[in-house]
BATOR-816367 format. One record per residue (C-alpha): residue in three letters; x, y, z; residue number from 1. Coordinates in Angstrom, 2 decimals. Each point is the difference from the previous one (the first is absolute). Last residue first. Example, Ala and Ser with C-alpha at 12.3 -4.5 7.8 and 13.67 -1.06 7.14 Angstrom:
<fivexs>
residuo:SER&u:13.67&v:-1.06&w:7.14&num:2
residuo:ALA&u:-1.37&v:-3.44&w:0.66&num:1
</fivexs>
This chain:
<fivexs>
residuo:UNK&u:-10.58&v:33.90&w:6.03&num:273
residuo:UNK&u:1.54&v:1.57&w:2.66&num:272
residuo:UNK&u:-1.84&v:-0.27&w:3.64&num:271
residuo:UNK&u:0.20&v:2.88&w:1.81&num:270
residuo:UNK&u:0.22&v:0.06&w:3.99&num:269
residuo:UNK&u:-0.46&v:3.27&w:2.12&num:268
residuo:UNK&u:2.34&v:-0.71&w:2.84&num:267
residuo:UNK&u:-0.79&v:1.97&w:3.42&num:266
residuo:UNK&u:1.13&v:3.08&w:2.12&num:265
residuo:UNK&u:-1.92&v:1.50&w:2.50&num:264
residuo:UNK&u:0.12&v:3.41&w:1.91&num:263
residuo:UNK&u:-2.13&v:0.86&w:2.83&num:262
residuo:UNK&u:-0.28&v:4.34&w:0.46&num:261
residuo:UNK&u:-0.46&v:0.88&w:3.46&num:260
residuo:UNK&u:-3.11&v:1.96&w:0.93&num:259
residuo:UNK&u:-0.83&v:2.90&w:2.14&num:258
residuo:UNK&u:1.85&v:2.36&w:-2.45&num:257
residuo:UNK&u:2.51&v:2.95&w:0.54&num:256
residuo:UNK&u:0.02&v:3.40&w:0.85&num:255
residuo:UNK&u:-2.62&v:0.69&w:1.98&num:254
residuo:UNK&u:0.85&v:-3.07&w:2.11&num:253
residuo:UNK&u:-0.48&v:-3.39&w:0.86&num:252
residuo:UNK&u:0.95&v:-1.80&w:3.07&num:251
residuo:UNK&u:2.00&v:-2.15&w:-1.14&num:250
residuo:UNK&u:3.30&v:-0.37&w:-2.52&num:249
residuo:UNK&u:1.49&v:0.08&w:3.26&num:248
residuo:UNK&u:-0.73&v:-3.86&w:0.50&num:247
residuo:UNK&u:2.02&v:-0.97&w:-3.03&num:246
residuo:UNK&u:-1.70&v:-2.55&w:-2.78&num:245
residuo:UNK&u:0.77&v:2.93&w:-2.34&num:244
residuo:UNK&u:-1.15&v:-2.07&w:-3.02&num:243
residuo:UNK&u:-2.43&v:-3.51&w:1.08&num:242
residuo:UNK&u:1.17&v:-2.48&w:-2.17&num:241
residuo:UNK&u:-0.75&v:-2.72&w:-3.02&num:240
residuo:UNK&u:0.76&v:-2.64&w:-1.78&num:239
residuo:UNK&u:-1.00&v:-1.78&w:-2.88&num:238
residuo:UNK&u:0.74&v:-2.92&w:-2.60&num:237
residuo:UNK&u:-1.26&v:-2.67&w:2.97&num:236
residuo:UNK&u:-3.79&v:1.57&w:-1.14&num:235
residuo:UNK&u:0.79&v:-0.95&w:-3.80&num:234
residuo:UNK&u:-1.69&v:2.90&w:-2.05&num:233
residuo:UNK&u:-3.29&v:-1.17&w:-2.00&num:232
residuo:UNK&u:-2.12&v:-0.45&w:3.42&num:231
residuo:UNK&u:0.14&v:3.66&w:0.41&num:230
residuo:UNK&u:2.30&v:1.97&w:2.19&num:229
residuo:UNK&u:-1.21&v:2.28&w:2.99&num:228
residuo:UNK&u:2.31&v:2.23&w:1.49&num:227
residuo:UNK&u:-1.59&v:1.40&w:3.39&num:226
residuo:UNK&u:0.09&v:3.34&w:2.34&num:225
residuo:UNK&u:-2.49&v:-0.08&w:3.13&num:224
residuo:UNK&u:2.06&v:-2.16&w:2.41&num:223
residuo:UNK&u:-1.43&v:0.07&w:3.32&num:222
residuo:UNK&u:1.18&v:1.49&w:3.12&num:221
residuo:UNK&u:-3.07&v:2.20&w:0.71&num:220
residuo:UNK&u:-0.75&v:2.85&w:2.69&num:219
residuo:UNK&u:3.30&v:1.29&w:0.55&num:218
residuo:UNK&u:-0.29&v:0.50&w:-4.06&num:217
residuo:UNK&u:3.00&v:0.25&w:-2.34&num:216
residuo:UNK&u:-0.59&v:-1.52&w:-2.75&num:215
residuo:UNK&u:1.64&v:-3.34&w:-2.19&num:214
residuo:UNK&u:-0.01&v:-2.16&w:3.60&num:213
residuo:UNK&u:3.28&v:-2.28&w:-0.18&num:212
residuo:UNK&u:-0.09&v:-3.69&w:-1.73&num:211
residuo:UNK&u:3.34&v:-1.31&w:-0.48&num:210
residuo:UNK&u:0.26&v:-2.42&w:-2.50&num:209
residuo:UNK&u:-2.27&v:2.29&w:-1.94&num:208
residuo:UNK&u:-2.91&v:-1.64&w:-1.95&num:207
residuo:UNK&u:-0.57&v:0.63&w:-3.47&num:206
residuo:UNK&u:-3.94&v:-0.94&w:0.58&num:205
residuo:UNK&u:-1.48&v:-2.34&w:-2.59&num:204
residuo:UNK&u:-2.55&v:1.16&w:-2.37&num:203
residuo:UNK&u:-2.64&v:-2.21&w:-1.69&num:202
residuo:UNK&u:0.46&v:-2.88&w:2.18&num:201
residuo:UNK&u:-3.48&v:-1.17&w:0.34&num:200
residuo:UNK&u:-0.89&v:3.26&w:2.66&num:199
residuo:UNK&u:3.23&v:2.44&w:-0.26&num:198
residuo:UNK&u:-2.26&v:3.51&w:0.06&num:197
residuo:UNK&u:-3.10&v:-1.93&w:2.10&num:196
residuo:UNK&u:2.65&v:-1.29&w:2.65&num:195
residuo:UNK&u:1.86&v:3.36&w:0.14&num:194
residuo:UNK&u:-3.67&v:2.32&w:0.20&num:193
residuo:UNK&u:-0.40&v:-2.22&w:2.58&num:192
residuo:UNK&u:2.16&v:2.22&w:2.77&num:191
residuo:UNK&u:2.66&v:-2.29&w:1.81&num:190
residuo:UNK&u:0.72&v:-1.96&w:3.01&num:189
residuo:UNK&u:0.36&v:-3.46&w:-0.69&num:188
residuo:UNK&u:3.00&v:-0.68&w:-1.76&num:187
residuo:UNK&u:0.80&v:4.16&w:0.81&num:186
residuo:UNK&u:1.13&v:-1.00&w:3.64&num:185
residuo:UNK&u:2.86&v:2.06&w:0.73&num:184
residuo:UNK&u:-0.08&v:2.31&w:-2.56&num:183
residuo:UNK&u:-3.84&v:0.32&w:-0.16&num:182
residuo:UNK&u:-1.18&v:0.92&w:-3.54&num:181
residuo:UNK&u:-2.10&v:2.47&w:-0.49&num:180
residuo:UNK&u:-0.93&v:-0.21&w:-3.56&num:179
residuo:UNK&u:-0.45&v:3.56&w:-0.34&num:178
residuo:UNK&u:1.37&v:-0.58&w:-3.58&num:177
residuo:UNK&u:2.70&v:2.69&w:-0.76&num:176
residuo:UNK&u:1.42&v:-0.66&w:-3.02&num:175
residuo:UNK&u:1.77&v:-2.85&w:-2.17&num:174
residuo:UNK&u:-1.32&v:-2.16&w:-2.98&num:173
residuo:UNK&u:2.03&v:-2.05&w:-2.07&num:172
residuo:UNK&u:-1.64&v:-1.67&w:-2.88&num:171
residuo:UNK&u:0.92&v:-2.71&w:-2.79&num:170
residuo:UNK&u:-2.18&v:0.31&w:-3.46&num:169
residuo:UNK&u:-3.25&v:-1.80&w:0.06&num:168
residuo:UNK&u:-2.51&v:1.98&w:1.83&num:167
residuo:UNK&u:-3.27&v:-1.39&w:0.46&num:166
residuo:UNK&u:0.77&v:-1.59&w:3.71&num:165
residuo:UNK&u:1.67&v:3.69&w:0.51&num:164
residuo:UNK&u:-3.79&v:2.20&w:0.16&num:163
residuo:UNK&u:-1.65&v:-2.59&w:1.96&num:162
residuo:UNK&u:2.85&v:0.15&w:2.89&num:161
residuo:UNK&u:0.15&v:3.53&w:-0.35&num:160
residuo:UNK&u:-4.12&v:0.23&w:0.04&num:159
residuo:UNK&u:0.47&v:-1.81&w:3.46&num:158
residuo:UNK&u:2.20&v:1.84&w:1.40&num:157
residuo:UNK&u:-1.97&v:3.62&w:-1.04&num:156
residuo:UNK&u:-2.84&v:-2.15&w:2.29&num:155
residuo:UNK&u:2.20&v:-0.24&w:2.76&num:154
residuo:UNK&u:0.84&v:3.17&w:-0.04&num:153
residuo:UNK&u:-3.20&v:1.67&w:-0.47&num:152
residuo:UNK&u:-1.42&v:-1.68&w:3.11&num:151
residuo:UNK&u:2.83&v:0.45&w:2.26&num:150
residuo:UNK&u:-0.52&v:3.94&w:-0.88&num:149
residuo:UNK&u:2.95&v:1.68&w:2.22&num:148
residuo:UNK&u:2.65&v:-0.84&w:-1.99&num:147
residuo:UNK&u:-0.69&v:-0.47&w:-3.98&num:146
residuo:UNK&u:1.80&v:-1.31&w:-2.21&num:145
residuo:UNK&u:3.54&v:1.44&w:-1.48&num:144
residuo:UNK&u:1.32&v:-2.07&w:-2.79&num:143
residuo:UNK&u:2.86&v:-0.32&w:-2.43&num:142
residuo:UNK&u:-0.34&v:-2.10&w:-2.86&num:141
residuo:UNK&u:3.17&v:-1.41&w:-2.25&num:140
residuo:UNK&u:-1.11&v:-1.62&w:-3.47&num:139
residuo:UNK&u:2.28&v:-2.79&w:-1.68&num:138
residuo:UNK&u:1.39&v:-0.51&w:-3.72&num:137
residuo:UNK&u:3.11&v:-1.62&w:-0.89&num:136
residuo:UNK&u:1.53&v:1.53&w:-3.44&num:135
residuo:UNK&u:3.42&v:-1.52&w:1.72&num:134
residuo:UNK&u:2.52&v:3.09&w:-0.05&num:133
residuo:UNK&u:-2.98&v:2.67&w:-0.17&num:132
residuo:UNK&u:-1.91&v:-1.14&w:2.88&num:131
residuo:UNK&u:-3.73&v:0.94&w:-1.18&num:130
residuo:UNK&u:-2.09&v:1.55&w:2.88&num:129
residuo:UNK&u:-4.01&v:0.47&w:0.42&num:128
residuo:UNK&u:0.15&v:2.28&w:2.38&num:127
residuo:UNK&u:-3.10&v:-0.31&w:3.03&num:126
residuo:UNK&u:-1.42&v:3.44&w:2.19&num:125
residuo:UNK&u:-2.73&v:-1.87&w:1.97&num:124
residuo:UNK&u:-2.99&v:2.35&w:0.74&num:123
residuo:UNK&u:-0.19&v:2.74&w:3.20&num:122
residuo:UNK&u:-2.06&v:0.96&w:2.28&num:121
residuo:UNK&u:-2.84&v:1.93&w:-0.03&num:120
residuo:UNK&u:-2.17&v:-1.65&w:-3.29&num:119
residuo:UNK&u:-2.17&v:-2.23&w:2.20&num:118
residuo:UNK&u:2.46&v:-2.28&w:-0.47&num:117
residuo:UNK&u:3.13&v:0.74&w:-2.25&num:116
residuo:UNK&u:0.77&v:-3.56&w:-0.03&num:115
residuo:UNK&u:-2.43&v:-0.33&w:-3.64&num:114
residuo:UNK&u:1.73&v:3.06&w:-1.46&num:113
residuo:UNK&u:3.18&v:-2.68&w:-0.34&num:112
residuo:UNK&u:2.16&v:3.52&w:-1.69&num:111
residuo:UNK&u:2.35&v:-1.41&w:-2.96&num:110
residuo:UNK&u:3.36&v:0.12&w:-1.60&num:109
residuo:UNK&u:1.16&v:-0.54&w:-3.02&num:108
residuo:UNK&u:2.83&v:-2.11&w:-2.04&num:107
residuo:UNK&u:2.76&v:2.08&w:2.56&num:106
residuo:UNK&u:3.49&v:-1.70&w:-1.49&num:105
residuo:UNK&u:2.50&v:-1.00&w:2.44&num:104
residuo:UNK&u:3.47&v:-0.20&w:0.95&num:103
residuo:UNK&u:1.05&v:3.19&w:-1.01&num:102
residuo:UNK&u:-3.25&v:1.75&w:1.03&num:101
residuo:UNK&u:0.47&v:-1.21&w:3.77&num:100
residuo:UNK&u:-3.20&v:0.24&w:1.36&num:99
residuo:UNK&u:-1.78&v:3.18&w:2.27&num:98
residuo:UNK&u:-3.71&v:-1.20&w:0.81&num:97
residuo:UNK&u:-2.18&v:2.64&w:1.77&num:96
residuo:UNK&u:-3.47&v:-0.75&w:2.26&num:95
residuo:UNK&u:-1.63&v:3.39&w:1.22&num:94
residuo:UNK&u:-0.61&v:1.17&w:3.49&num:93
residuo:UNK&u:-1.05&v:3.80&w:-1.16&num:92
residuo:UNK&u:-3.05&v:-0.91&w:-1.37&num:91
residuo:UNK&u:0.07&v:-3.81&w:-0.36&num:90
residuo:UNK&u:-0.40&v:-0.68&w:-3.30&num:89
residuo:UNK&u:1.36&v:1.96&w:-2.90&num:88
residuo:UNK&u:3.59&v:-2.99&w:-0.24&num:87
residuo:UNK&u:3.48&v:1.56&w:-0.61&num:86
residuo:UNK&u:1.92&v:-2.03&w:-2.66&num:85
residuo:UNK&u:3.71&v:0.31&w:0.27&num:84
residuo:UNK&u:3.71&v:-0.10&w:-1.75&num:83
residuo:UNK&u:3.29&v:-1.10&w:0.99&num:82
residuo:UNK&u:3.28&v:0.38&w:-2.48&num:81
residuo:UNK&u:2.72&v:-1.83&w:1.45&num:80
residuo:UNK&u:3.34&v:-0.28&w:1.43&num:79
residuo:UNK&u:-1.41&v:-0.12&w:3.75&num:78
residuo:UNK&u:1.54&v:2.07&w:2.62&num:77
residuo:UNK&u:-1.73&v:3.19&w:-0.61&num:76
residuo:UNK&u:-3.29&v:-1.34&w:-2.36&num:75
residuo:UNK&u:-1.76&v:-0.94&w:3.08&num:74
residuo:UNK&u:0.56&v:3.47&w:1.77&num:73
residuo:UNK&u:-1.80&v:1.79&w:-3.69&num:72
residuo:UNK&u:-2.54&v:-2.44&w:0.20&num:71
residuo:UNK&u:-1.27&v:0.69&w:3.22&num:70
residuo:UNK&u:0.69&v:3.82&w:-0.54&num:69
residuo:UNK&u:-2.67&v:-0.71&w:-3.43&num:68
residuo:UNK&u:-2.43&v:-2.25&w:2.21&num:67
residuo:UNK&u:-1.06&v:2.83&w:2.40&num:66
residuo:UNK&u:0.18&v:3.07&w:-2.54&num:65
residuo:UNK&u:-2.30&v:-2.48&w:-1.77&num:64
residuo:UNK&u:-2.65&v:0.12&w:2.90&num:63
residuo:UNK&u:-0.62&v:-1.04&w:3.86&num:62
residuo:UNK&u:1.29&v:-3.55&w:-0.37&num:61
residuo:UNK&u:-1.88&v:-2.22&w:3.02&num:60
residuo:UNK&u:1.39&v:-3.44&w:-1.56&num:59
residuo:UNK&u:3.23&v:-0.44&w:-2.05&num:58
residuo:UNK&u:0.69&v:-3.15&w:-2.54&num:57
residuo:UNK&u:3.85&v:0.47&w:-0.66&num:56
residuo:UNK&u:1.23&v:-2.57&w:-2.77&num:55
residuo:UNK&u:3.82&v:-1.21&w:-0.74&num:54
residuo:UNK&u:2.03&v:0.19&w:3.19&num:53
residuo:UNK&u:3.54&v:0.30&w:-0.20&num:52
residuo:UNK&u:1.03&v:2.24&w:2.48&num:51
residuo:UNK&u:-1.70&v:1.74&w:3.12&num:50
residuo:UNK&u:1.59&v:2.86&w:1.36&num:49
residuo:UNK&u:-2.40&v:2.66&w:-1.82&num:48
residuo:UNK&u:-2.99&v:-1.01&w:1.40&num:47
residuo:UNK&u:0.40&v:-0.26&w:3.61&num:46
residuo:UNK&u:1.77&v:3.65&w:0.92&num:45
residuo:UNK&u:0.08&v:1.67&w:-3.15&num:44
residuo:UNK&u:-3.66&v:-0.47&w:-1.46&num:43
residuo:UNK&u:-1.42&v:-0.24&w:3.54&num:42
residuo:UNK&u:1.31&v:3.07&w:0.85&num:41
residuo:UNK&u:-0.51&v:2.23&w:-3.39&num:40
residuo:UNK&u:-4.21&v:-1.76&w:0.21&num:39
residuo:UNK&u:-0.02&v:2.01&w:3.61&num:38
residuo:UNK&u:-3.04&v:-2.47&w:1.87&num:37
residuo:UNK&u:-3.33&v:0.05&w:1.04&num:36
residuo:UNK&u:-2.47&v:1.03&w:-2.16&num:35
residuo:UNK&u:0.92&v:-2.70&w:-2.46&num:34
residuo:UNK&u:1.37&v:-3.33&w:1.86&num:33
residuo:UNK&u:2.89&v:-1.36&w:-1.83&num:32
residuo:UNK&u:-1.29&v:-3.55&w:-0.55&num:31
residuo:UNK&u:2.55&v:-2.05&w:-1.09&num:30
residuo:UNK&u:0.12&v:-3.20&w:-2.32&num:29
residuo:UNK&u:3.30&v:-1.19&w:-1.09&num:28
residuo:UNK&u:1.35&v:-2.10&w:-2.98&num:27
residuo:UNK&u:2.99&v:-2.03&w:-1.22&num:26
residuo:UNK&u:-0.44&v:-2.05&w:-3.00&num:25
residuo:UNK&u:2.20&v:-2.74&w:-1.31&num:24
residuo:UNK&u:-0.92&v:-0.85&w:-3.92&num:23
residuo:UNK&u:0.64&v:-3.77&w:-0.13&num:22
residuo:UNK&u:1.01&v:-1.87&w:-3.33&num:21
residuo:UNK&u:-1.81&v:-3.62&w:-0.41&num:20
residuo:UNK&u:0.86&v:-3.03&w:-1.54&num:19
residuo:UNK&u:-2.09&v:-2.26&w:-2.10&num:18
residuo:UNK&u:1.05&v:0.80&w:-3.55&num:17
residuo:UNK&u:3.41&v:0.16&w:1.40&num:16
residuo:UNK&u:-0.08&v:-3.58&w:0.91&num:15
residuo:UNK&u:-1.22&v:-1.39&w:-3.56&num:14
residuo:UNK&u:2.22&v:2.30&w:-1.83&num:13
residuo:UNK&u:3.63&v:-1.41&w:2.34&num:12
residuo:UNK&u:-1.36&v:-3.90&w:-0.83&num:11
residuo:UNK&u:-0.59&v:0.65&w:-3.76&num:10
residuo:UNK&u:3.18&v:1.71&w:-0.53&num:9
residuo:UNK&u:2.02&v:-3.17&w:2.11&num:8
residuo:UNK&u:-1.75&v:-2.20&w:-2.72&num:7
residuo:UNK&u:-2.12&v:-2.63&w:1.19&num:6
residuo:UNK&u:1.90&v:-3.64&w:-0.07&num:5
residuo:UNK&u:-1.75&v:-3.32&w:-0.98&num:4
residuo:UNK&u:1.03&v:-3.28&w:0.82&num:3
residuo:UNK&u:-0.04&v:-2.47&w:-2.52&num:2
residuo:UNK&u:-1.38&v:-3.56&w:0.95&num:1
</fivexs>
């Protein structure tokens, strides 16, 4: 019987047709609380330092001029050109994404009207983003639901979950979700809204190693800040943390925000053909 040999070509194209490049991504969600707080010392004090990180989603952006000295710190110790969308909801607590325009392509953007309940808070600000080395598409969300309506929240939870089961692309989301969750005992101690957001899997929670509250509150040591990946992105990919983890970041000021900014970083697979 005559064996048979398979060219060395023939091996090499049939495992390259079935690997995958990754596109790392580094993100952070911060809310800079508008009304509040000097935009010039945020921008240079917790802003600026940072390196390397790919998309900004900002909550409770008080206008352009806002999101413009944002962009303008960002762009100081990276070698790139950032740009930014500036969401109309929210009044003077808007939603702002600032991305890395040398890394990616802005498709569009859009405004979920639908998680603007009641029309007084504010809708979903989501990029629909092209990474320019691998064509790989993705969208990146930021968030801000409601506080003091438990009601609203929860519901706005629910019409996130609904709204990403139709989506097909992969999806971060970050923001400021009220979620409440405990930071000693956040297994069981949490606000719904979390369970109905992640219910069947939909998002999964970019959890910290070390879990710190996101606001500063004598009242509440919860984590309020989240980075949600979708069931496309490979949970064991990601990692995230807490920024400015130091006890004098607290209490807030005039000057500065009530929230620290959580950073993540995760693969964003794409398969060649």
């Amino acid at each position: 019987m005559k064996s048979r040999s398979i060219p060395l070509f023939a091996v090499l194209l049939t495992l390259l047709g079935g690997c995958q490049s990754v596109t790392q991504l580094s993100v952070i969600g911060f809310n800079v609380e508008s009304g509040d707080a000097d935009p010039n010392y945020l921008a240079d004090q917790y802003i600026q330092p940072i390196q390397g990180v790919d998309l900004w989603g900002f909550s409770e952006v008080q206008n352009q001029d806002w999101v413009d000295r944002f962009e303008t710190a960002i762009e100081v110790n990276n070698q790139a050109d950032f740009k930014s969308v500036l969401g109309t909801t929210g009044k003077a607590d808007k939603l702002a994404i600032i991305y890395n325009s040398n890394q990616f392509n802005l498709i569009s953007f859009e405004e979920l009207k639908q998680i603007n309940i009641g029309g007084s808070v504010r809708a979903a600000l989501v990029g629909h983003f092209q990474v320019k080395s691998t064509q790989q598409e993705f969208l990146f969300m930021v968030n801000h639901l409601y506080r003091t309506n438990d009601q609203g929240r929860h519901e706005q939870a629910r019409l996130l979950n609904r709204w990403a089961q139709k989506q097909q692309l992969p999806m971060i989301t970050v923001g400021d979700y009220n979620f409440d969750w405990d930071v000693k005992n956040g297994d069981s101690k949490r606000d719904p809204g979390y369970d109905l957001l992640t219910e069947n899997q939909v998002w999964t929670w970019v959890r910290p190693q070390e879990i710190i509250a996101t606001h500063c509150s004598s009242r509440y040591d919860t984590v309020l800040d989240f980075v949600f990946i979708s069931s496309q992105i490979q949970p064991r990919s990601a990692s995230s943390k807490i920024l400015y983890p130091e006890a004098d970041y607290c209490p807030d000021t005039s000057q500065k925000s009530d929230h620290r900014p959580v950073q993540a970083t995760l693969s964003l697979p794409t398969l060649k053909p």
